[in-house]
C-alpha positions as CSV (number, residue, x, y, z in Angstrom):
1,X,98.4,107.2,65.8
2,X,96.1,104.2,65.8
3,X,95.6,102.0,69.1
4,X,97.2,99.0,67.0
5,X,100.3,101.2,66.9
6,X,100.1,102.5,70.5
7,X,99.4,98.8,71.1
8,X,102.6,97.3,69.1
9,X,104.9,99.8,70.9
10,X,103.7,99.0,74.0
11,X,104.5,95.4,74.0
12,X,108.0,96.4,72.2
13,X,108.2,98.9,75.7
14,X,107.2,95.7,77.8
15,X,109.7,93.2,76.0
16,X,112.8,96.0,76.7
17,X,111.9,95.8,80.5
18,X,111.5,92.1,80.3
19,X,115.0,91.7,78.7
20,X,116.8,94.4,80.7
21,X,115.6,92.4,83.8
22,X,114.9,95.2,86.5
23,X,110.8,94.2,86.0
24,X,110.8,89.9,87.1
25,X,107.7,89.3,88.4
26,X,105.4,88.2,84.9
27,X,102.4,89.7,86.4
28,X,103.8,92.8,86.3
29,X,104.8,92.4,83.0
30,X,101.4,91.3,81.8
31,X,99.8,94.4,83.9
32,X,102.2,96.7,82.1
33,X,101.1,95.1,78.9
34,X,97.6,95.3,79.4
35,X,97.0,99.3,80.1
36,X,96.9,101.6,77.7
37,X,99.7,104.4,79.3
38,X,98.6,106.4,76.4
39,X,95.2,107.2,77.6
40,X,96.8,108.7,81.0
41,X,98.9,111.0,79.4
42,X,97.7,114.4,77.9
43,X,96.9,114.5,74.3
44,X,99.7,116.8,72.8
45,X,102.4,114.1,74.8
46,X,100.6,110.9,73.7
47,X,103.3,109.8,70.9
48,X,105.8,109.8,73.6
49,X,103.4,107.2,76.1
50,X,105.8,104.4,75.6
51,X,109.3,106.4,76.3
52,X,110.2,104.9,79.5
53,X,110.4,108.1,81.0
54,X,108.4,110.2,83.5
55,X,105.7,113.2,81.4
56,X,104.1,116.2,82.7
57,X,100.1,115.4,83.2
58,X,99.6,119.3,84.5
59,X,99.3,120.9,87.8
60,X,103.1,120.5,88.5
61,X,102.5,116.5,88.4
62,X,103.9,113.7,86.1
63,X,103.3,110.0,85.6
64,X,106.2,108.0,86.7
65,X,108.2,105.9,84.0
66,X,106.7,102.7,83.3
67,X,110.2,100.8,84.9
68,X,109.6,102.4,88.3
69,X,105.5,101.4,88.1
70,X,106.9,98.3,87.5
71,X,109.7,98.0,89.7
72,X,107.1,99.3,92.7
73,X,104.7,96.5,91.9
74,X,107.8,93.6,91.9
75,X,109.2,95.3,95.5
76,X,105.6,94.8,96.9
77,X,105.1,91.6,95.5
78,X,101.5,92.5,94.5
79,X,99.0,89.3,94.1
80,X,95.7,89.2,93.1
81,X,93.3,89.6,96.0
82,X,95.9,92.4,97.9
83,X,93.9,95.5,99.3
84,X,96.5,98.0,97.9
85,X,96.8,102.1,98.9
86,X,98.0,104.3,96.9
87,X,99.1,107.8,97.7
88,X,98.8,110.2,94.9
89,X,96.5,108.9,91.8
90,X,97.9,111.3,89.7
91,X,96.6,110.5,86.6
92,X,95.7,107.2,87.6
93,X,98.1,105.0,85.3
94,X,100.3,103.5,88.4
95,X,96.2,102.3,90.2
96,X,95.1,100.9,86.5
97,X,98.5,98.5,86.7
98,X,98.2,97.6,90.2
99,X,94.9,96.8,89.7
100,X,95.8,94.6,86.7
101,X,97.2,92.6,89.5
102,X,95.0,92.8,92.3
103,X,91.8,93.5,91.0
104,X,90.2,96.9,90.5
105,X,87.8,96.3,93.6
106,X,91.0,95.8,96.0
107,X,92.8,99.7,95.3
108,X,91.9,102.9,97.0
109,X,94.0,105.8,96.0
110,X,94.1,109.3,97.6
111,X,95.1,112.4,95.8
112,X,95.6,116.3,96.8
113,X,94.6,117.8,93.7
114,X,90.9,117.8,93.4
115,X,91.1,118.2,89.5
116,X,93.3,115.3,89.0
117,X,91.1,112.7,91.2
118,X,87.8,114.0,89.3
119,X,89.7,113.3,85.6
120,X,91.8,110.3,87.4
121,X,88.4,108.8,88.1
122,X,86.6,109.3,85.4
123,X,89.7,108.4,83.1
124,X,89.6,104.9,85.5
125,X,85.9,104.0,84.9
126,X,85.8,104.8,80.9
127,X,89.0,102.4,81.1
128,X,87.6,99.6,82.9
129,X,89.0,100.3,86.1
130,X,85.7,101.6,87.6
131,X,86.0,99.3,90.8
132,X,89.3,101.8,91.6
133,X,88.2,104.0,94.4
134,X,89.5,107.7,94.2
135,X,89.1,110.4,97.1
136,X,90.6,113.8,97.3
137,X,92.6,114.2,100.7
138,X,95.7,114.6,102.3
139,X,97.8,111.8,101.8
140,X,99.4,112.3,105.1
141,X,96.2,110.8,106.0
142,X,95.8,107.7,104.2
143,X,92.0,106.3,103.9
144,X,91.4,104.4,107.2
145,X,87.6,103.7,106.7
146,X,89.2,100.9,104.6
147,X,91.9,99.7,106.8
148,X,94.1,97.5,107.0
149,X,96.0,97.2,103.6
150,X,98.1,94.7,102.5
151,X,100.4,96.9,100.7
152,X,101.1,101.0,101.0
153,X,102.9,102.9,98.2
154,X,103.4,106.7,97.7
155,X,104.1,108.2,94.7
156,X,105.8,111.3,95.7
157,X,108.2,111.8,98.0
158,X,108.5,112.2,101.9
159,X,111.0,113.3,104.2
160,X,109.5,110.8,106.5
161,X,106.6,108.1,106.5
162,X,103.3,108.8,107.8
163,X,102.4,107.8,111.0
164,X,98.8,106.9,110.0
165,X,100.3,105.0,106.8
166,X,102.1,102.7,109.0
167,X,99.1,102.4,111.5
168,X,97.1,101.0,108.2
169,X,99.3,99.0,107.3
170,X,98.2,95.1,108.4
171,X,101.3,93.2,110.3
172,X,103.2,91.5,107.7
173,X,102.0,94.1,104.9
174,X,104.5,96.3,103.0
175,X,105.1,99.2,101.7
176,X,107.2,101.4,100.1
177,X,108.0,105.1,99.8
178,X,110.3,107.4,97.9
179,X,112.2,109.0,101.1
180,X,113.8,112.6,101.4
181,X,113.9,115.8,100.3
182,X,116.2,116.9,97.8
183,X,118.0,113.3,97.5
184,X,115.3,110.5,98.0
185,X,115.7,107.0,98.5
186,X,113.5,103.9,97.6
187,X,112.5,102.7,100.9
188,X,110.7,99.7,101.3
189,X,109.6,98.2,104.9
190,X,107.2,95.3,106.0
191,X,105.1,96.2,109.2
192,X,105.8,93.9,112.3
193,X,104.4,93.8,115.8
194,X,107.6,96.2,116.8
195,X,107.4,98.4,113.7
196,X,108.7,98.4,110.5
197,X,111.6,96.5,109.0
198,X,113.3,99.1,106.3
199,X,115.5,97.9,103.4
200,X,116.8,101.2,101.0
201,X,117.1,100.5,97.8
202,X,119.0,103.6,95.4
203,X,118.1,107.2,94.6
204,X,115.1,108.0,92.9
205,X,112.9,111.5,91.9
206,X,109.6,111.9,92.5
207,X,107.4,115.0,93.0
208,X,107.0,115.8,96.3
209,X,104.0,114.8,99.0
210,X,101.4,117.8,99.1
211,X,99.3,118.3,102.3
212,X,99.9,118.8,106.0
């Protein structure tokens, strides 16, 4: 398939979410617009990139649906400028979208699986994302040389919330966190000087959090 046809689907992908309404900020709309999902995804699935729908990338892993990348960026309320976290690259589609938003230079992502940050990170840097910095570790852990963030995601599930993620989290910050174990719940919390403030929005799947 050509990148004009990857490209036209793409924006016909985009222009769904827009007019279904769960994705309303338009800067996620224009970072969703403006990466190629294609190039994350392995070759043989590659036709299917712009199905809104979750797809294996190996190692027990997928890359989320472009609607909950989206819907993750809106709940965080992402501007440009944000130092963002990320826990679990993955493939490294969900950093290349946030850091449509907030600048490749501003997103530090830890993943488990040595294999997927070495091709994450190259993938990232051949894409024009090369500012995106990508560390294998336990996510439990977070990355606190470059604390505080301004914003924390995961993007597998936890039957609770890191400590440390909290801790590296600035007052005011958010962040949110697929919650639970075999049902899991959106959970989205801003960091104040008692703690965190939780709002749970509904029932999602992700894979779950490897490490410790």
């Amino acid at each position: 398939m050509s990148e004009e046809s990857f490209a036209a689907q793409r924006d016909r992908m985009v222009d769904a979410l827009a007019e279904s309404g769960r994705i309303e900020r338009e800067a996620t709309l224009e970072a969703l617009r403006a990466v190629p999902r294609h190039e994350f995804v392995p070759e043989p699935r590659r036709e299917e990139a712009y199905a809104d729908r979750p797809l294996p990338i190996g190692d027990g892993q997928t890359v989320s649906a472009p609607h909950m990348v989206g819907i993750m960026c809106d709940r965080l309320g992402l501007a440009a400028g944000d130092d963002v976290l990320e826990i679990g690259t993955g493939c490294g589609y969900h950093a290349a979208v946030t850091a449509e938003i907030v600048g490749d230079d501003n997103v530090y992502s830890v993943e488990y699986i040595e294999r997927l940050a070495e091709a994450a990170r190259e993938r990232l840097d051949t894409l024009g994302y090369g500012g995106v910095s990508v560390r294998v570790g336990d996510g439990h852990e977070g990355w606190p040389e470059h604390a505080p963030y301004d914003a924390v995601y995961l993007t597998c599930a936890t039957p609770a919330i890191p400590d440390p993620l909290v801790e590296q989290l600035r007052v005011g910050g958010r962040l949110l966190a697929p919650v639970g174990d075999t049902t899991q719940r959106l959970i989205e919390a801003t960091k104040t000087d008692d703690g965190l403030e939780r709002t749970q929005h509904g029932a999602v799947r992700f894979v779950r959090m490897q490490g410790d």
